[in-house]
N, C-alpha and C positions, 0 to 999 in steps of 0.2 A: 636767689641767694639762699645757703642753707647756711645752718646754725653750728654745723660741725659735729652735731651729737649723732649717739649712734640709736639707730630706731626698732624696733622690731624685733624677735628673737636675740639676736645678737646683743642685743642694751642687756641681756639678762648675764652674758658670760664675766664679768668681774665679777659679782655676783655667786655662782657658780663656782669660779676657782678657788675664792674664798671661803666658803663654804667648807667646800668639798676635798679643796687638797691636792684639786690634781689639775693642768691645765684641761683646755678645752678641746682641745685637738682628740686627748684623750674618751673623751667622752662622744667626739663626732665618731671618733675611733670605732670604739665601741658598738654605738648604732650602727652606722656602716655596714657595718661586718653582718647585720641583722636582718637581710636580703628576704625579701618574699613573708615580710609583718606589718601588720598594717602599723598605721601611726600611732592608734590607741595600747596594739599589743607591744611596742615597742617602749612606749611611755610607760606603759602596767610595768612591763621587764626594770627597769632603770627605778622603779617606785620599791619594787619588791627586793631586786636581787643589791642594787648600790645605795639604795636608802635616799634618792635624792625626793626633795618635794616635789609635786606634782605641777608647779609650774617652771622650774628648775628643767623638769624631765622633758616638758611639754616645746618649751623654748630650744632643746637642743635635735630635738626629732624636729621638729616644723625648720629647723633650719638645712637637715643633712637630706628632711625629702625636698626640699625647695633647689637641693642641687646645689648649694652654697657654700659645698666644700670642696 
């Protein structure tokens, strides 16, 4: 039986969109497109260049390299 809640990376994107302003798609967007970076330089990018917090940033890379897009 599960609880219906959402767990893991993904519990952080409400979070995120409000924050940030922009849905999440965008920001999977974004990464994506970031092909041959590791997860750390990908997370640094999204810290530096979109201003997101580092667990913000962290939560949307560990989702888009997990394939879960």
């Amino acid at each position: 039986m599960t609880d219906g809640k959402v767990k893991g990376p993904a519990s952080y994107f409400p979070s995120i969109e409000k924050t940030y302003g922009q849905p999440v798609a965008h920001w999977i967007a974004l990464v994506s497109a970031r092909e041959g970076e590791t997860h750390m330089q990908r997370v640094a990018w999204l810290k530096s260049e979109h201003g997101l917090g580092h667990g913000h940033a962290n939560a949307i890379v560990a989702h888009v390299m997990a394939g879960k897009t």
